[in-house]
C-alpha positions in Angstrom: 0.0 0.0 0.0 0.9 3.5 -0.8 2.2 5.6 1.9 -0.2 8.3 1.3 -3.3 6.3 1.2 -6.5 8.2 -0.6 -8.3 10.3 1.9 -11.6 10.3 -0.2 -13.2 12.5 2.0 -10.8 15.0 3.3 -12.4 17.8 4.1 -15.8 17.2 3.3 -18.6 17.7 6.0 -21.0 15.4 6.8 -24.1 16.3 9.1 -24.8 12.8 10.6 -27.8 12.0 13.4 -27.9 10.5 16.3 -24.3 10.0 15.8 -23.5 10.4 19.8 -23.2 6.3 20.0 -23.5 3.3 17.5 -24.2 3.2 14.1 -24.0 6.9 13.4 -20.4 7.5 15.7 -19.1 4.2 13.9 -19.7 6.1 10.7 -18.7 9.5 11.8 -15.2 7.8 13.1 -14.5 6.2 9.5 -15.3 9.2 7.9 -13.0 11.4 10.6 -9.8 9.2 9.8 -9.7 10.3 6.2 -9.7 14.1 8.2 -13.7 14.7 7.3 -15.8 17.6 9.7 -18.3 15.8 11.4 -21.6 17.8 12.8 -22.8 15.4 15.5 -26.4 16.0 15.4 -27.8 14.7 18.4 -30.0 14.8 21.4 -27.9 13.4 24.4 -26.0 16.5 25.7 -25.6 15.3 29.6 -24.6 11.7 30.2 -27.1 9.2 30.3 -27.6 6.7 33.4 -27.7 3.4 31.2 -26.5 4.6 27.7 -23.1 5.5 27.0 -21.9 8.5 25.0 -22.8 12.2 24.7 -22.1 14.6 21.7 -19.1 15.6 23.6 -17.6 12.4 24.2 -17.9 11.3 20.5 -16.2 14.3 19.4 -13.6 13.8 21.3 -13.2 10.5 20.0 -13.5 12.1 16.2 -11.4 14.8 17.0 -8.7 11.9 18.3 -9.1 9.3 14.9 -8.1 12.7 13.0 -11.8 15.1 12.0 -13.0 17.7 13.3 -16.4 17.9 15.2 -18.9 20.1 16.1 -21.3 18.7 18.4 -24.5 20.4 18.5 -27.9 19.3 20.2 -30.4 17.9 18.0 -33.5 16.2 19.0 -34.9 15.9 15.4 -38.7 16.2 16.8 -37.8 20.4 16.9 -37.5 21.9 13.5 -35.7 24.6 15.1 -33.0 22.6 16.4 -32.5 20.9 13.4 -32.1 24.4 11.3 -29.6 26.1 13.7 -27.2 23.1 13.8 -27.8 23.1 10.1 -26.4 26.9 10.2 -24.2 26.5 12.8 -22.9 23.9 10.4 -22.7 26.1 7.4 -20.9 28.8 9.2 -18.1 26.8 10.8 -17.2 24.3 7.9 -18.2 26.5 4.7 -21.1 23.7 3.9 -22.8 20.3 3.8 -21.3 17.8 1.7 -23.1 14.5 3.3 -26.3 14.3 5.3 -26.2 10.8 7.1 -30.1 10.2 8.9 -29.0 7.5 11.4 -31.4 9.0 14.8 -34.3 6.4 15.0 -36.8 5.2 17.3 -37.8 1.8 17.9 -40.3 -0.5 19.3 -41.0 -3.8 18.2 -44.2 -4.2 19.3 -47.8 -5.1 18.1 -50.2 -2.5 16.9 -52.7 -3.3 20.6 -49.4 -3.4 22.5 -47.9 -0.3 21.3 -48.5 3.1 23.2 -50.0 5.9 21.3 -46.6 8.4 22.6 -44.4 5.3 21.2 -46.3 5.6 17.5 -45.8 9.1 17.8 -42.0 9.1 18.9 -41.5 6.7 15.7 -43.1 8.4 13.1 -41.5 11.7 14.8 -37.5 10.3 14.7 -37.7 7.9 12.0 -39.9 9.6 9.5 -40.4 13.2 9.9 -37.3 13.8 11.4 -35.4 12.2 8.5 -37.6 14.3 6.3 -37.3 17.4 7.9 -33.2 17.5 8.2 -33.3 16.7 4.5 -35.2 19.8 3.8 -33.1 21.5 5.8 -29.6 20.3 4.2 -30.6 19.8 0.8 -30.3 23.7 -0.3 -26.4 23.2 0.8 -26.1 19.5 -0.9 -26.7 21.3 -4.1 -24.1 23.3 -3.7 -21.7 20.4 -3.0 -19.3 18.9 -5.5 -20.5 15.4 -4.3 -23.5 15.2 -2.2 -24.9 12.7 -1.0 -28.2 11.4 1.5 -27.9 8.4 3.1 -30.6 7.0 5.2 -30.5 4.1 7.5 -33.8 1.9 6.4 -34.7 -1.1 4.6 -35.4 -1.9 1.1 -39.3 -1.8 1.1 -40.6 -4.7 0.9 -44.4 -5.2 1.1 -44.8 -8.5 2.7 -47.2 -8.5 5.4 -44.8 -10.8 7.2 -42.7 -7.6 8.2 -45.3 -5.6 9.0 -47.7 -8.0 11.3 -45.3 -8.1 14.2 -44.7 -4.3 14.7 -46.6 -2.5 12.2 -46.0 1.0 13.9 -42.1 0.3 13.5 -42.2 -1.1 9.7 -44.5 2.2 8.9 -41.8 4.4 10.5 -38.7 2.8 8.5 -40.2 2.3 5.5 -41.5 5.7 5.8 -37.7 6.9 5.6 -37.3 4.6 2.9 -39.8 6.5 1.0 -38.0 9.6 1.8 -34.9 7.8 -1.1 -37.3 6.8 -3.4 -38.8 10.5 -3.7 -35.8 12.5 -3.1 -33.4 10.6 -5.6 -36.0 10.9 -8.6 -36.6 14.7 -7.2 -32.9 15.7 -7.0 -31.3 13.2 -9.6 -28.3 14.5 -11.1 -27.7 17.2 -8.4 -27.7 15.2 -4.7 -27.4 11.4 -4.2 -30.1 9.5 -1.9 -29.6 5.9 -1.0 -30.6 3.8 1.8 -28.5 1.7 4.0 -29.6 -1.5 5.9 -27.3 -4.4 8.0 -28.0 -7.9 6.6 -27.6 -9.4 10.1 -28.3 -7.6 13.5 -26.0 -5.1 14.5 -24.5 -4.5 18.1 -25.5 -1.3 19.3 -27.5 0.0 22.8 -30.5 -0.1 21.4 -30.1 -4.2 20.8 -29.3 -4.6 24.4 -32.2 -3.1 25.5 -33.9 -5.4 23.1 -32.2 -8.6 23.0 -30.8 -8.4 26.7 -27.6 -9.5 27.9 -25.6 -12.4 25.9 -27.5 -10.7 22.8 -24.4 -9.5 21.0 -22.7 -12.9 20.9 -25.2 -13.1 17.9 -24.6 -9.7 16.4 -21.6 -7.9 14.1 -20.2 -5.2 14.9 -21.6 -1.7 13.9 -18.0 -1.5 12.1 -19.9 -3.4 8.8 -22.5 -0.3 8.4 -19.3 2.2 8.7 -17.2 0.3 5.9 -20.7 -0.1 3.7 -21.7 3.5 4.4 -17.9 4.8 3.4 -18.1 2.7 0.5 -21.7 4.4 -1.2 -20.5 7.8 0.3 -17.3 8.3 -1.6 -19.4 7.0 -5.0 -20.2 9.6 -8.0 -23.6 11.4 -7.6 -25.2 9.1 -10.0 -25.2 6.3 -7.6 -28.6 7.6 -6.2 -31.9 5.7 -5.9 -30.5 2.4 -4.3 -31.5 0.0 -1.5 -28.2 -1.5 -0.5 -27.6 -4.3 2.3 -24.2 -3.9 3.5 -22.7 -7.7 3.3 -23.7 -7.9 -0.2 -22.2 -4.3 -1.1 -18.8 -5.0 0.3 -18.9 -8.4 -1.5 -18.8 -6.4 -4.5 -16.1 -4.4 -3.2 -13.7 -7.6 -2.3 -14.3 -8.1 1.2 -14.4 -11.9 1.5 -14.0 -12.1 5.5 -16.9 -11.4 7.5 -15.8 -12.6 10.7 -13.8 -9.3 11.2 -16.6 -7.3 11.3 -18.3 -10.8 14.2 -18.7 -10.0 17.4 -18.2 -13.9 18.6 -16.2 -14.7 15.5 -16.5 -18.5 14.1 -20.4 -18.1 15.3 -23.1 -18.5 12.2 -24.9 -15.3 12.6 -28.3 -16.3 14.1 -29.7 -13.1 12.6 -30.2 -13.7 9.2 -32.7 -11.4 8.0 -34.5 -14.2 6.2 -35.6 -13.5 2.3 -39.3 -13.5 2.1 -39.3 -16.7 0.3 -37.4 -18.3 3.0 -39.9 -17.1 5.8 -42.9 -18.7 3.5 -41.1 -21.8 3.0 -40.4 -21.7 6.9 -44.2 -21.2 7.7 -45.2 -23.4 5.8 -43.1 -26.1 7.4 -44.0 -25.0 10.5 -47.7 -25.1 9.8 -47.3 -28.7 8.6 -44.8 -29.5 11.4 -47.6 -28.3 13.7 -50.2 -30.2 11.5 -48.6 -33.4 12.3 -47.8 -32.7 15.5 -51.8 -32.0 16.3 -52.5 -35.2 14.7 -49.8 -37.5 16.3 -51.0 -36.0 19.7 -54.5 -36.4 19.2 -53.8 -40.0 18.3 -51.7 -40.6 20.9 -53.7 -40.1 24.3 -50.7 -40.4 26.3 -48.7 -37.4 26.8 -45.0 -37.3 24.6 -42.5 -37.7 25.8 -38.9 -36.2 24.8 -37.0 -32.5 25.5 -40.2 -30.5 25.6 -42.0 -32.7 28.2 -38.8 -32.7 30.4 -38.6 -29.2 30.7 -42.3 -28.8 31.2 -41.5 -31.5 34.3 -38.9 -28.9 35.0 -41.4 -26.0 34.8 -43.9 -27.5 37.1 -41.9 -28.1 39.7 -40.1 -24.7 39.4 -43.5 -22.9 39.6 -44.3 -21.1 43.3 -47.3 -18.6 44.2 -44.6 -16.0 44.3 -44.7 -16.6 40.5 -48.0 -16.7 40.0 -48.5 -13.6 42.3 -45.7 -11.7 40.2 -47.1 -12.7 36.7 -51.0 -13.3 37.2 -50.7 -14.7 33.0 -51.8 -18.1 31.3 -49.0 -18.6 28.2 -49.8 -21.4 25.5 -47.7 -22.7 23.5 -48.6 -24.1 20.0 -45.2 -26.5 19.1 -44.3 -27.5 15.8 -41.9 -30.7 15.3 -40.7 -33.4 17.8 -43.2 -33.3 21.2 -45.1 -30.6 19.6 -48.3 -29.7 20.3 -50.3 -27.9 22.5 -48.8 -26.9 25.9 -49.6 -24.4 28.9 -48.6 -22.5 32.2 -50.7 -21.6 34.0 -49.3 -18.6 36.5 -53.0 -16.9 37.0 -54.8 -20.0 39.0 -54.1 -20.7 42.6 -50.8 -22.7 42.9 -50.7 -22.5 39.0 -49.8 -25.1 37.0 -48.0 -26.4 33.5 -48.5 -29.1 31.3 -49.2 -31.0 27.8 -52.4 -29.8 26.5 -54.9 -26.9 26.8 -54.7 -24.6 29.9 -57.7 -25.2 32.5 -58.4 -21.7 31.7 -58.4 -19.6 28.3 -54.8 -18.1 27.3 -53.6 -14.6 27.7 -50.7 -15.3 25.5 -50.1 -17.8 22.4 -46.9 -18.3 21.7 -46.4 -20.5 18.6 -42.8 -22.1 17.2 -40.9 -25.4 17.0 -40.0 -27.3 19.7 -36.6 -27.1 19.4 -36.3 -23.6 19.8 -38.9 -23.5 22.9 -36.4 -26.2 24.2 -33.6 -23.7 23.1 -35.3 -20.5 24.7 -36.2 -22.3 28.4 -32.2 -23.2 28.6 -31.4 -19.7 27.8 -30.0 -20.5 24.7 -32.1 -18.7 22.7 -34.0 -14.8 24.1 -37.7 -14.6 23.4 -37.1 -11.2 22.0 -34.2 -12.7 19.5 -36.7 -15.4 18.6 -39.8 -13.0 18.0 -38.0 -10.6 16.0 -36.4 -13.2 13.1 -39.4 -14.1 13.0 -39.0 -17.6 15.3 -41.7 -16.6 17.5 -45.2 -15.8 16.9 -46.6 -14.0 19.4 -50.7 -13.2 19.9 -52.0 -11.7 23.2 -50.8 -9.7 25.8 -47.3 -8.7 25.1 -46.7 -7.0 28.1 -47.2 -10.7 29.8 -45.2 -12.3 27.3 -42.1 -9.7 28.3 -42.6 -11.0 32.2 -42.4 -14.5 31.0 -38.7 -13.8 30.0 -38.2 -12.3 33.5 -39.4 -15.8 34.8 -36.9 -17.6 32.4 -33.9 -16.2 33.4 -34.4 -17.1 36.8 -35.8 -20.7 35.9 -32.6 -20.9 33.2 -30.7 -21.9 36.8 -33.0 -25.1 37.4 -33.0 -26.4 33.8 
């Protein structure tokens, strides 16, 4: 390698969101080595109590890998906080070359489950907020040599499957989505706009908040979104219009190792964001799994026997009143596969109770997947929320219960 290697974007200045922590400082940090300005755009000024980072602390980090940063509060909700930074921008560094909209909002919950001031924090961050600081840099991307929009959101695609889970969430992300498809025909051939999105789940706060601890063993690192999103930002202006998954962008680019970017390298990622044929190829397995399942069990009278009825031995004997006090819920489970079937525990009825079968009384919470994984999941191999979200779990009912029922299992994960 050359000495001197290309700084593609010395000098430039990119205006990125939410860029105190994660995926928008692991950008900002790439882009700060090749001696870019970085406006950190966002809302956490005075340290958090469970969150790490401030605007502060990442510019001294950029400041250190070799940028400059200006650090200015942002809570995209405000317009007016999003124009002044977008001046005070202007003024310091001369202009806007790159507007990154990385800040976003997220709750992966159904549409019963989800609080109305959760909808409207989603559609505030993720879509209006994305839209708004795009109106407010645009007028200065024009005048850039090479501008660029990049927005973190996923190709759009209209399966119900990735809407029926959290359909809040989907509306908000796709809604940025919709922000690329408008403003790359609108400004084609003056600013780029293209939208990035991880293949596999990324490690960042807002997963351990999700996923819980042990999550990121599973996850890469937010490194893989930096290299994709240096990669599309140092590309002509005519690269503009595109949905791009990072693993299958830097394959183009060379990169053959993806453990590097693992956080438990040598681990398959458990993550996949599964295609949409995969998922209907899956369901329908499942369904027929659970098919045959419901017709060996109601031909066999006896209750099965095997991994699923052991730790349902396990369950009964772990339950107390103080859990059934705590939780005051009846879960079912519907299994697919190997001692599928229908299941229960009961934590709502006197001593409660669990079981092969239908609860005694009617479910607050159905939980349907393979046997295999609920094995998994009760031995703390596998989180609910991990499960739910790649689409392992089905979940109908009272999600607020179902979030208690992983409070039980970590403290049953001990006994089984």
């Amino acid at each position: 390698t050359f000495p001197f290697t290309f700084r593609k974007l010395a000098g430039c200045t990119l205006f990125i969101t939410g860029a105190s922590r994660g995926i928008g400082k692991a950008i900002a940090l790439k882009a700060a080595k090749d001696g870019a300005n970085i406006v950190i755009a966002a809302k956490t000024a005075e340290p958090h109590p469970t969150l790490a980072g401030t605007i502060y602390t990442a510019a001294e980090e950029i400041e250190a890998a070799g940028g400059k940063a200006l650090p200015c509060i942002v809570n995209v909700r405000e317009e007016q906080q999003i124009i002044n930074a977008v001046e005070k921008a202007v003024k310091t560094f001369g202009g806007i070359d790159i507007l990154v909209n990385n800040a976003s909002a997220i709750s992966l919950t159904g549409t019963l489950e989800t609080a109305t001031k959760k909808v409207n924090l989603m559609m505030d961050v993720n879509v209006r907020g994305t839209y708004l600081t795009s109106k407010a840099c645009l007028p200065h991307l024009r005048k850039s040599k090479n501008p660029h929009i990049l927005n973190l959101s996923p190709p759009m695609n209209l399966n119900p499957m990735w809407f029926k889970n959290h359909c809040a969430y989907t509306i908000s992300k796709y809604g940025m989505s919709m922000c690329v498809l408008g403003m790359a025909e609108e400004f084609r051939g003056e600013v780029a706009v293209n939208a990035l999105w991880p293949k596999t789940a990324i490690y960042t706060a807002a997963m351990d908040m999700l996923g819980g601890a042990g999550i990121e063993k599973q996850c890469r690192k937010t490194d893989i979104l930096a290299d994709a999103a240096y990669c599309i930002l140092t590309k002509p202006k005519t690269f503009t219009g595109n949905f791009i998954i990072d693993e299958v962008l830097l394959r183009e680019e060379g990169v053959k190792d993806f453990d590097v970017y693992a956080i438990a390298p040598g681990k398959r990622h458990l993550l996949k964001v599964r295609s949409a044929q995969e998922k209907k190829k899956l369901s329908r397995s499942q369904q027929e799994g659970a098919d045959a399942a419901k017709a060996k069990t109601e031909s066999a009278a006896a209750t099965p026997s095997g991994p699923v009825a052991e730790t349902f031995q396990v369950i009964q004997g772990a339950v107390t009143e103080e859990y059934v006090r705590s939780t005051q819920g009846v879960f079912q489970f519907e299994l697919s596969g190997d001692g599928g079937g229908t299941w229960y525990i009961d934590l709502k009825t006197k001593a409660g109770s669990a079981g092969f079968g239908k609860a005694p009384v009617t479910a607050d919470v159905v939980m349907s997947m393979s046997s295999a994984d609920f094995v998994k999941m009760f031995t703390g191999k596998l989180k609910p929320t991990l499960a739910f979200m790649t689409g392992r779990l089905r979940i109908k009912g009272n999600m607020a219960l179902a979030i208690k029922l992983e409070k039980m299992l970590s403290q049953l994960n001990s006994k089984l």
